[in-house]
Backbone atoms as SQL, in Angstrom:
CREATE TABLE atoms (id INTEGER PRIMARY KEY, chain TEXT, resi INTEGER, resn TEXT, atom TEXT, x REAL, y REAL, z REAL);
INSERT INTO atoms VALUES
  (1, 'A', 1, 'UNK', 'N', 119.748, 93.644, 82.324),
  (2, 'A', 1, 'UNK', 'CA', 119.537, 93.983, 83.714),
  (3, 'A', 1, 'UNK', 'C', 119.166, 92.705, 84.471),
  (4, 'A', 2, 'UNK', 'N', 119.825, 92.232, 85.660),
  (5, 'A', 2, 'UNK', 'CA', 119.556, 91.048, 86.453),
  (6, 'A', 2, 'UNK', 'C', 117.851, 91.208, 86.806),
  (7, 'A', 3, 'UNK', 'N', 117.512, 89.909, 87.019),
  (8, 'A', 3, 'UNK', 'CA', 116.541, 90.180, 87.713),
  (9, 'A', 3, 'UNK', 'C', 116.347, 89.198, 88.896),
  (10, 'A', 4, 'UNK', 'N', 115.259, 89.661, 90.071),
  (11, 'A', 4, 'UNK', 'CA', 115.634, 89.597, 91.332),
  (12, 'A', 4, 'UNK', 'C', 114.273, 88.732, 91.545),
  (13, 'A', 5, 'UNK', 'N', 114.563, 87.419, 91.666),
  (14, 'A', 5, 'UNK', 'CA', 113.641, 86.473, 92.422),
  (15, 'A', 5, 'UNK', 'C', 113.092, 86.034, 93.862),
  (16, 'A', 6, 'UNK', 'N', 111.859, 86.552, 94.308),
  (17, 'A', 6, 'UNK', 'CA', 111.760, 86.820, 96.002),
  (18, 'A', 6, 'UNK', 'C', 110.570, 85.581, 96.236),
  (19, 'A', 7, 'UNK', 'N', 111.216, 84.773, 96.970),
  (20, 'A', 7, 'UNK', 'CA', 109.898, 83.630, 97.345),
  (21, 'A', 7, 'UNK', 'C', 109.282, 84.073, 99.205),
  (22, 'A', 8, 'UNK', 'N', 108.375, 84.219, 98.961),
  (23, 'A', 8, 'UNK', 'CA', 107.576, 84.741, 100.224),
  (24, 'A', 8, 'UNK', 'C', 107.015, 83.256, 100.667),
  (25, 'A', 9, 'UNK', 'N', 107.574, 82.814, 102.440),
  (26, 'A', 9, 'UNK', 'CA', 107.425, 81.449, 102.534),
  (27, 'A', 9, 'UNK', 'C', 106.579, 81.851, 103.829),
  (28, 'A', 10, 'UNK', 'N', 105.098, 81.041, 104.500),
  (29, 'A', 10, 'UNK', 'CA', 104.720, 81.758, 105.814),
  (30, 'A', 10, 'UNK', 'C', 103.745, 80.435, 105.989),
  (31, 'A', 11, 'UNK', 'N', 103.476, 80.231, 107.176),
  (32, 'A', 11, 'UNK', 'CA', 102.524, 79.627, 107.727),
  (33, 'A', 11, 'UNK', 'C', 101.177, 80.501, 107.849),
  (34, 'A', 12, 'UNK', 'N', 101.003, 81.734, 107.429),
  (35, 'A', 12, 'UNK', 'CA', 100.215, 82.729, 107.579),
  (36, 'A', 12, 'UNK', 'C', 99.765, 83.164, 106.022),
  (37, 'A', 13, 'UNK', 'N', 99.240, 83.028, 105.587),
  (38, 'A', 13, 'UNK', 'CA', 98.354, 83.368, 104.276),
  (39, 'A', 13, 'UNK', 'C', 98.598, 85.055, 103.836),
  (40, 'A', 14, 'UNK', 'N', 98.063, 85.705, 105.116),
  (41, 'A', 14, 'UNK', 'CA', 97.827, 87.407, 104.917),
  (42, 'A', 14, 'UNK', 'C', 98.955, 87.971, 105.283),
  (43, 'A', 15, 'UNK', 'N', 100.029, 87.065, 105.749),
  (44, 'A', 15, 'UNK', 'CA', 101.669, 88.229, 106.230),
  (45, 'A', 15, 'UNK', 'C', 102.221, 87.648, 104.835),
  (46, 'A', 16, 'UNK', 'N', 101.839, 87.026, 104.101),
  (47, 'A', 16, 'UNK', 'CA', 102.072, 86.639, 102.610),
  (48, 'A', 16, 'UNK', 'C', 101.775, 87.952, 101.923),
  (49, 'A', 17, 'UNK', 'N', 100.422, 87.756, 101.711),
  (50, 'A', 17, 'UNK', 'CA', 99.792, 88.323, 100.643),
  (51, 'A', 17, 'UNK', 'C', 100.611, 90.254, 101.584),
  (52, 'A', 18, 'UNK', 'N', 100.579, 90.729, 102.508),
  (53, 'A', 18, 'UNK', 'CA', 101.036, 91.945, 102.623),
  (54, 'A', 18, 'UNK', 'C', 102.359, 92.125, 102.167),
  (55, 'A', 19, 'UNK', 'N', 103.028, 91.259, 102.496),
  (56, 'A', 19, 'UNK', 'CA', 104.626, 91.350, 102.134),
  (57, 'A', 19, 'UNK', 'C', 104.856, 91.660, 100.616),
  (58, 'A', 20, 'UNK', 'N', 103.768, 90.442, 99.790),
  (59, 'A', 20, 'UNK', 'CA', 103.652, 90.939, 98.500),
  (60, 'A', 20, 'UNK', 'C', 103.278, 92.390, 97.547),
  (61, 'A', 21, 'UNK', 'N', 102.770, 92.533, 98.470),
  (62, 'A', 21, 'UNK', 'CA', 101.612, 94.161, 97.901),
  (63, 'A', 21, 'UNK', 'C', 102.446, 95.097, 98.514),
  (64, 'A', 22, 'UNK', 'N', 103.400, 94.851, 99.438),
  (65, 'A', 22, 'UNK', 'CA', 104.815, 95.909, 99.811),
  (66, 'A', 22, 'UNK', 'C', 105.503, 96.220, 98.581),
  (67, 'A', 23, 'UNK', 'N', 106.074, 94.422, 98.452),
  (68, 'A', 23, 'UNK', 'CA', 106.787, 95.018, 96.931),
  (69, 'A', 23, 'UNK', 'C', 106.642, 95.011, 95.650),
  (70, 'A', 24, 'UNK', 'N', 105.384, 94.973, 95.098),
  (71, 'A', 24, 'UNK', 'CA', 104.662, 95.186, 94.094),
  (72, 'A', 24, 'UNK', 'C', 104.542, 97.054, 94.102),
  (73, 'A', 25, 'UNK', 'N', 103.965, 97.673, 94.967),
  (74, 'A', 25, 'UNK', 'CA', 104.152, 98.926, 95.338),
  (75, 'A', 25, 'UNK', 'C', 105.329, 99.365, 95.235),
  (76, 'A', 26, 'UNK', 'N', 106.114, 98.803, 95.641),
  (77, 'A', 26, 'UNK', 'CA', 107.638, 99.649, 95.141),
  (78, 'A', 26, 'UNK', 'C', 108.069, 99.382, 94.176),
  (79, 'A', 27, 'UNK', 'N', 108.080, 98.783, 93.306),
  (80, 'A', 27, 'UNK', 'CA', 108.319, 98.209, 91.824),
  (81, 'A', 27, 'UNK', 'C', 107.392, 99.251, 91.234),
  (82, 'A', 28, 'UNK', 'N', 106.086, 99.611, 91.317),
  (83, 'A', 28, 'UNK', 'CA', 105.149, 100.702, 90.998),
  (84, 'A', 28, 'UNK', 'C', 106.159, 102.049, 90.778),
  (85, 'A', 29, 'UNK', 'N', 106.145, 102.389, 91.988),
  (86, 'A', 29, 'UNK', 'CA', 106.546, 103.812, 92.430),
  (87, 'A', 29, 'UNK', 'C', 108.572, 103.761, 91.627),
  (88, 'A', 30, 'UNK', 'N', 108.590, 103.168, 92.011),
  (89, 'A', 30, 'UNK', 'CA', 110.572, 102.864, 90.904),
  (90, 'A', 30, 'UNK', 'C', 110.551, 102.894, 89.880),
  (91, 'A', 31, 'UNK', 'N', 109.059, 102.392, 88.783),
  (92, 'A', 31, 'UNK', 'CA', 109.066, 102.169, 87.650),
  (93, 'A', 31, 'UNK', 'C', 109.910, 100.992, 86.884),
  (94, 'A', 32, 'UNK', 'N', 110.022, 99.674, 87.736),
  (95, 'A', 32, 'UNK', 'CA', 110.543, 98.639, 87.288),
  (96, 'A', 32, 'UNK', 'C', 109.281, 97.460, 87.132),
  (97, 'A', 33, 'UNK', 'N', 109.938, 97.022, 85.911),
  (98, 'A', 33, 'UNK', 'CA', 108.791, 95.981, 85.330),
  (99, 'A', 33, 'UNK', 'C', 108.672, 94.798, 86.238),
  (100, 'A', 34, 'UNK', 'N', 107.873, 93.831, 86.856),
  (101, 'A', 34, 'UNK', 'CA', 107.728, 93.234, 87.761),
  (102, 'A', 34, 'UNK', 'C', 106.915, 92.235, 87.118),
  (103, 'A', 35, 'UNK', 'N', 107.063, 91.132, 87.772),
  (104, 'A', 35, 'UNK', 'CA', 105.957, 89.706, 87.299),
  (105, 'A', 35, 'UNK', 'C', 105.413, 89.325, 88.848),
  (106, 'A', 36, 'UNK', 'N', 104.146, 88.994, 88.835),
  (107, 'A', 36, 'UNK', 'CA', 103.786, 88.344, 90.107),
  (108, 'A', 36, 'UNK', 'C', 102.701, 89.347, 90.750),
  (109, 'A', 37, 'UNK', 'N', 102.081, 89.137, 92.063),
  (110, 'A', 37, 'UNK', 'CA', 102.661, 88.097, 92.528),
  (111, 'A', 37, 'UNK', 'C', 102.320, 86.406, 92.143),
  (112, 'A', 38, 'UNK', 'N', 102.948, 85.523, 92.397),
  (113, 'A', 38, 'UNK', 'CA', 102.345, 84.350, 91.962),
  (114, 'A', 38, 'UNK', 'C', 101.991, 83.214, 92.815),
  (115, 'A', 39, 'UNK', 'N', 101.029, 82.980, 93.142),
  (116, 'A', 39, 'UNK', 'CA', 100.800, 82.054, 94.405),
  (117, 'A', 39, 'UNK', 'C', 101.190, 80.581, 94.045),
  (118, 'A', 40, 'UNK', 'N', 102.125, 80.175, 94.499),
  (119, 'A', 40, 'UNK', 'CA', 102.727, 78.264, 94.180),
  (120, 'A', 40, 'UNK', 'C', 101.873, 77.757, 95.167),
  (121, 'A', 41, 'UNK', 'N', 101.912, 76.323, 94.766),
  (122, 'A', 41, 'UNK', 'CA', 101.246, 74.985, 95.277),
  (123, 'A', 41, 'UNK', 'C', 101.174, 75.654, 96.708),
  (124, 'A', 42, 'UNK', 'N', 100.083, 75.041, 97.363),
  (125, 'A', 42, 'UNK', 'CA', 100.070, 75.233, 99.247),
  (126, 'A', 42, 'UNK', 'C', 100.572, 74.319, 99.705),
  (127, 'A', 43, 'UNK', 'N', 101.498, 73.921, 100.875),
  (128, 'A', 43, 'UNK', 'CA', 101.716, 72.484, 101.038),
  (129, 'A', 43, 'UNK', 'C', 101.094, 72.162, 102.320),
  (130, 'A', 44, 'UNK', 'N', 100.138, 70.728, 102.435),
  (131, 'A', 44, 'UNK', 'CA', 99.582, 70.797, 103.630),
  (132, 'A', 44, 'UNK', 'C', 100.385, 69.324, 103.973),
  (133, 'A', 45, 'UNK', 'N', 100.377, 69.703, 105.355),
  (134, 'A', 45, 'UNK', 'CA', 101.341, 68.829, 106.404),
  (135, 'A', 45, 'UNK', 'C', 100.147, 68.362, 107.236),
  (136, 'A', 46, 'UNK', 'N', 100.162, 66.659, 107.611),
  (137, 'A', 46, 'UNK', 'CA', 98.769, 66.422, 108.029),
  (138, 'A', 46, 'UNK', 'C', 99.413, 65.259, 109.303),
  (139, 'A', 47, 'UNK', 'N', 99.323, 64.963, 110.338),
  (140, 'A', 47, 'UNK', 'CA', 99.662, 64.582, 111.203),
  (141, 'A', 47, 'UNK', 'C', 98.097, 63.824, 112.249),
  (142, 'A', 48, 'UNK', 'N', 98.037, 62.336, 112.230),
  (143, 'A', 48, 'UNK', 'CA', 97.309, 61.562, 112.546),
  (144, 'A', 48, 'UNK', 'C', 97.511, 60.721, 114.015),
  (145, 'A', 49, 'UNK', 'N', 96.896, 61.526, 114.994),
  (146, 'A', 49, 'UNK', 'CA', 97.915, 60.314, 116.149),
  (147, 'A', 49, 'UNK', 'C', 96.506, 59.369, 117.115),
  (148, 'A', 50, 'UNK', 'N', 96.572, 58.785, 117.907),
  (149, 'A', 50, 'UNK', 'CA', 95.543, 58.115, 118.646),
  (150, 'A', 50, 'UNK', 'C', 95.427, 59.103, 119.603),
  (151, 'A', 51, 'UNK', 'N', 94.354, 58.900, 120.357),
  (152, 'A', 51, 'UNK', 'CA', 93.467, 60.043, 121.684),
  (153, 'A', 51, 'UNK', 'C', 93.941, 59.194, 122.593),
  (154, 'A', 52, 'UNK', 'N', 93.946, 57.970, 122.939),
  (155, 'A', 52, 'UNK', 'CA', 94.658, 57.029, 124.033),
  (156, 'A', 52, 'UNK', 'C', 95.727, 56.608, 123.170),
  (157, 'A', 53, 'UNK', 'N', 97.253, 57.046, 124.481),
  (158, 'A', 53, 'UNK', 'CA', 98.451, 56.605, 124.247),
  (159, 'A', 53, 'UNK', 'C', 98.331, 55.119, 124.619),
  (160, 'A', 54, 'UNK', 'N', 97.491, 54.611, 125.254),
  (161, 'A', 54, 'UNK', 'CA', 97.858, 53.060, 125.889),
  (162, 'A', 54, 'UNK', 'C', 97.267, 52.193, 124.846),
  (163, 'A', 55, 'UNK', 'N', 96.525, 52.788, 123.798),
  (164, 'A', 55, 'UNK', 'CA', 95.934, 51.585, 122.980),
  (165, 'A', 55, 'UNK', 'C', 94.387, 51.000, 123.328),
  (166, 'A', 56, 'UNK', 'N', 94.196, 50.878, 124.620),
  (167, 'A', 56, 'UNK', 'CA', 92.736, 50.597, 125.432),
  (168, 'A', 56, 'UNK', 'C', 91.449, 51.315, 124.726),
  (169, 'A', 57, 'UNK', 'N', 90.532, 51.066, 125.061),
  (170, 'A', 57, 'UNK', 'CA', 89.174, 52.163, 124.603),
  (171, 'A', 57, 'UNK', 'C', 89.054, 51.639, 122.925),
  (172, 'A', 58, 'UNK', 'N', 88.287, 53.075, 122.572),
  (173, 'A', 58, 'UNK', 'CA', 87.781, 52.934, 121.141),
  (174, 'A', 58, 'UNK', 'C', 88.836, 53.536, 120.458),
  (175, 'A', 59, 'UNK', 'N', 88.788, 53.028, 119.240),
  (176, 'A', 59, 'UNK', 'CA', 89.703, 53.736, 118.381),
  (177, 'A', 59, 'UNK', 'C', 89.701, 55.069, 117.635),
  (178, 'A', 60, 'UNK', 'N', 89.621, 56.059, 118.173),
  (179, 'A', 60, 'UNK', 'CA', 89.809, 57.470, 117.658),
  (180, 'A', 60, 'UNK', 'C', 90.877, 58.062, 117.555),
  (181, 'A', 61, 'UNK', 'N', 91.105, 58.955, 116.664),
  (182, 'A', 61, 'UNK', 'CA', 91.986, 59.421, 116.134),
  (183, 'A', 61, 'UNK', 'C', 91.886, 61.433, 116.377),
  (184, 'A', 62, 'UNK', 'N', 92.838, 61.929, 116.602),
  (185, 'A', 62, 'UNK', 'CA', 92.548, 63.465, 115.987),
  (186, 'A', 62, 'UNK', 'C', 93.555, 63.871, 115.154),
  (187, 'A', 63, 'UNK', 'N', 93.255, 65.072, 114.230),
  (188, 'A', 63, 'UNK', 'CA', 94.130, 65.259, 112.901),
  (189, 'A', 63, 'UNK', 'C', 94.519, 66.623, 112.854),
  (190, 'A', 64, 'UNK', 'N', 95.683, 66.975, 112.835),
  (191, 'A', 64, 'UNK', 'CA', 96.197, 68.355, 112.787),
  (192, 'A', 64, 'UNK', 'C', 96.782, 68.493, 111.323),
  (193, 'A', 65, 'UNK', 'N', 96.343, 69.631, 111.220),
  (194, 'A', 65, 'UNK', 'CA', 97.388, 70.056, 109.753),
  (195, 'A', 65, 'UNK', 'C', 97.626, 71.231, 110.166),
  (196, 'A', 66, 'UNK', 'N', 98.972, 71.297, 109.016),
  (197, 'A', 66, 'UNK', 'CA', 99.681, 72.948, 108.742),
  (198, 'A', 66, 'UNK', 'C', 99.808, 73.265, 106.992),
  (199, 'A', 67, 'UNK', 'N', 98.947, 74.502, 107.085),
  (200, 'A', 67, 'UNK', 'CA', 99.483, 74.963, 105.781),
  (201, 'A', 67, 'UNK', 'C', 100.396, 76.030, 105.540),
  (202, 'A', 68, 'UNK', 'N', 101.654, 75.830, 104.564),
  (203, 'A', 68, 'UNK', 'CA', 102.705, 76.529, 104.216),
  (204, 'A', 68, 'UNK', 'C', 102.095, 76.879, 102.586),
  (205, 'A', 69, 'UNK', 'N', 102.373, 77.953, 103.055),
  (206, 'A', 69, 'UNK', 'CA', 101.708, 78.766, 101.827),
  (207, 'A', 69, 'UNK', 'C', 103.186, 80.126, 101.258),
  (208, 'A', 70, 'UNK', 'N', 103.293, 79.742, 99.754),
  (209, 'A', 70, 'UNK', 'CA', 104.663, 80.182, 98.863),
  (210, 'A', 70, 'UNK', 'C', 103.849, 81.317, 98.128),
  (211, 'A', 71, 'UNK', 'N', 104.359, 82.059, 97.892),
  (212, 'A', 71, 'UNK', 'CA', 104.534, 83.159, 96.787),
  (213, 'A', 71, 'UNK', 'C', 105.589, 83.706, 96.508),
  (214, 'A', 72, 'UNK', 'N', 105.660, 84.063, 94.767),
  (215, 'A', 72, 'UNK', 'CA', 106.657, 84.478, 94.227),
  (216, 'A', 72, 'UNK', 'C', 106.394, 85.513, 93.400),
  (217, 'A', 73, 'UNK', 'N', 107.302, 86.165, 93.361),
  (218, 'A', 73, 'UNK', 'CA', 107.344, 87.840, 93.021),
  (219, 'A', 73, 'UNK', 'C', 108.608, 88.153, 92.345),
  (220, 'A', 74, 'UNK', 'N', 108.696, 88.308, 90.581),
  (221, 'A', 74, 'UNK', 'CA', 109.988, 88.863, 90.387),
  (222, 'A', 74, 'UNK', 'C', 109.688, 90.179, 89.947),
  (223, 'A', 75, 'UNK', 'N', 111.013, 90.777, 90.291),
  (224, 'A', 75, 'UNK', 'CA', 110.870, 92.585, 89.470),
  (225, 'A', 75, 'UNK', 'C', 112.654, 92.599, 89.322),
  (226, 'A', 76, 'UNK', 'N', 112.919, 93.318, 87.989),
  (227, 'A', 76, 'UNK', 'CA', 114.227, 94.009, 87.493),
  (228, 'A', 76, 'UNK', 'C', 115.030, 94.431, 88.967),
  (229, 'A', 77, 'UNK', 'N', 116.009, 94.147, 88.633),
  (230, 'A', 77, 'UNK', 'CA', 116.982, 94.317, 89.711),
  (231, 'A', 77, 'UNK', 'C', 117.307, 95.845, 89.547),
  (232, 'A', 78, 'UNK', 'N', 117.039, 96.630, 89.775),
  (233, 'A', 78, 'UNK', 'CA', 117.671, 97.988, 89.609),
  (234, 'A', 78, 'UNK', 'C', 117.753, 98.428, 91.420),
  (235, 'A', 79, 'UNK', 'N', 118.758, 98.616, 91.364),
  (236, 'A', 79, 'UNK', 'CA', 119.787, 99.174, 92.580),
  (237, 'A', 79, 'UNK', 'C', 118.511, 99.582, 93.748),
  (238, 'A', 80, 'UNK', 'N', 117.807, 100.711, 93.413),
  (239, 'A', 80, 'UNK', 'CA', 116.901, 101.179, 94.398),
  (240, 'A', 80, 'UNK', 'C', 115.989, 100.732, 94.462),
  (241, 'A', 81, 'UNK', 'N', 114.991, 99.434, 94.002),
  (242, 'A', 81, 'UNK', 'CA', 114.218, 98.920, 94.106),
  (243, 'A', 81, 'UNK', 'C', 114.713, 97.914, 95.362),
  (244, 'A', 82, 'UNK', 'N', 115.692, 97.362, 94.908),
  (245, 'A', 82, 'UNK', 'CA', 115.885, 96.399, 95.635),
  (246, 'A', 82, 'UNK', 'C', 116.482, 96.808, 97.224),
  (247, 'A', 83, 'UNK', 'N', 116.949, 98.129, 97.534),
  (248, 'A', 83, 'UNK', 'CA', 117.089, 98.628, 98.921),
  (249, 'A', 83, 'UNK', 'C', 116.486, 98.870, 99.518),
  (250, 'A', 84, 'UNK', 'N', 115.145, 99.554, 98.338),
  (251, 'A', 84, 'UNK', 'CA', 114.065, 99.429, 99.198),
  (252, 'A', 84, 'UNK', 'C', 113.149, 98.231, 99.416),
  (253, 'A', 85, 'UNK', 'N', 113.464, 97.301, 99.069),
  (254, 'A', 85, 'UNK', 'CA', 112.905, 95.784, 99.589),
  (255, 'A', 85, 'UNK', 'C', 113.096, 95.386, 101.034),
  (256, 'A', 86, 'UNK', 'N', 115.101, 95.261, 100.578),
  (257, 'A', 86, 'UNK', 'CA', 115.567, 94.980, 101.751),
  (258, 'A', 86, 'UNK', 'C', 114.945, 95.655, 102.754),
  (259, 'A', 87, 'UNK', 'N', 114.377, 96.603, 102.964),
  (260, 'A', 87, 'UNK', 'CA', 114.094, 97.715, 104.445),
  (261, 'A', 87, 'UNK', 'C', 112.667, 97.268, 105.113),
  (262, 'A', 88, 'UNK', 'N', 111.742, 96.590, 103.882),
  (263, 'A', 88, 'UNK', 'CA', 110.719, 96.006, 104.161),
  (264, 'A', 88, 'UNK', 'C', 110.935, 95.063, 105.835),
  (265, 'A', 89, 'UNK', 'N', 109.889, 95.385, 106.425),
  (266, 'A', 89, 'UNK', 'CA', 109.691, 95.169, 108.177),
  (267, 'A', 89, 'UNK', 'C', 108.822, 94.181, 107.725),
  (268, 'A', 90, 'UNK', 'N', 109.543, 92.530, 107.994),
  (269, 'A', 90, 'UNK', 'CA', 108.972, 91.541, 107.547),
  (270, 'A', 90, 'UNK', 'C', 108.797, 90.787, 109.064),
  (271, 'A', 91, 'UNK', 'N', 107.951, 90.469, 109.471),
  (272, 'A', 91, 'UNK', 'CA', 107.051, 89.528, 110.428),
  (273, 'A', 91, 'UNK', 'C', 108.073, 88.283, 110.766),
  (274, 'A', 92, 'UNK', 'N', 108.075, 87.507, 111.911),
  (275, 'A', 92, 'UNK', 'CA', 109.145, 86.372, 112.308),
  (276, 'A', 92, 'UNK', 'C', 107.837, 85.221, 111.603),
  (277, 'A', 93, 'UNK', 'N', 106.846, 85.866, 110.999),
  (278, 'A', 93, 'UNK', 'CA', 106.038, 84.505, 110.476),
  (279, 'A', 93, 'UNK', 'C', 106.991, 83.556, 109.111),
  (280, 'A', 94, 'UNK', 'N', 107.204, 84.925, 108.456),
  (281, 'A', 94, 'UNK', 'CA', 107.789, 85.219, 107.009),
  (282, 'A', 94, 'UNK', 'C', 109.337, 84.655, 106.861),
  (283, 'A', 95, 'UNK', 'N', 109.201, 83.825, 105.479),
  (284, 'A', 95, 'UNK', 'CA', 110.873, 83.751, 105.544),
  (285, 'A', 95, 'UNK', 'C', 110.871, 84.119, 103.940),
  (286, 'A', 96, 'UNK', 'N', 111.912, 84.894, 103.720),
  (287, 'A', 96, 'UNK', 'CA', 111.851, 85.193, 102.650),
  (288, 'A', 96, 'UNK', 'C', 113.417, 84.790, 101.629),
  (289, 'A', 97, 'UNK', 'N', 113.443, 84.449, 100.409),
  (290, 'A', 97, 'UNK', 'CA', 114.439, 83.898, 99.896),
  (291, 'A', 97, 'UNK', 'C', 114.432, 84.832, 98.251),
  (292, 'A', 98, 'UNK', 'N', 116.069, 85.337, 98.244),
  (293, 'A', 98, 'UNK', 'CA', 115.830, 86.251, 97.084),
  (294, 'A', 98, 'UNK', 'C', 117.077, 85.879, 96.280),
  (295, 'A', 99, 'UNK', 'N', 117.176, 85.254, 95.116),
  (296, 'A', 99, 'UNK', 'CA', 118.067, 85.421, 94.110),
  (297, 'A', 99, 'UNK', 'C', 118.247, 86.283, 92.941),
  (298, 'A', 100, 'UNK', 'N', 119.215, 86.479, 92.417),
  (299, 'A', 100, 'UNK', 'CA', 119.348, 87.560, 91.611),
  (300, 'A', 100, 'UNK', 'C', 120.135, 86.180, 90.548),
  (301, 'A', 101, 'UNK', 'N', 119.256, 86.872, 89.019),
  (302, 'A', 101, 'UNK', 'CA', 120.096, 85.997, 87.713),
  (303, 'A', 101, 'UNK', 'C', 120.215, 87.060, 87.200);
């Protein structure tokens, strides 16, 4: 039986972790064996610029970051598990990426 690899990608931590516990729950209720969810590396994006564009004054700095935060979730590919994935009402935070081996 294939099985169906779903990477949950978000700038948002908790439209993560819900998306996950969507389809962990349906893998439940289908009765298909499932791994996950599994939280991968966080990646933080860190961006350093000066407070004066002209260079003049003291030298200060302010620092922005972004964290992109991954999870991965596999479960058995069986036909109705996976339709009911697809139907999952996923957030414009969320990008989600699913292969099947």
């Amino acid at each position: 039986m294939p099985t169906a690899r779903i990477k949950l990608i978000s700038r948002k931590k908790n439209d993560v972790v819900a998306i996950a516990k969507q389809i962990i729950e349906i893998a439940k209720t289908t009765g298909v064996k499932f791994k996950g969810p599994i939280p991968l590396p966080t990646r933080t994006m860190t961006v350093s610029t000066r407070k004066t564009p002209c260079g003049d004054g003291s030298h200060t700095y302010e620092h922005w970051e972004m964290h992109i935060h991954k999870w991965l979730v596999e479960i058995d590919g069986s036909e109705q598990a996976l339709r009911q994935v697809m139907r999952i009402t996923v957030p414009d935070t969320v990008q989600i990426e699913m292969t099947l081996s």
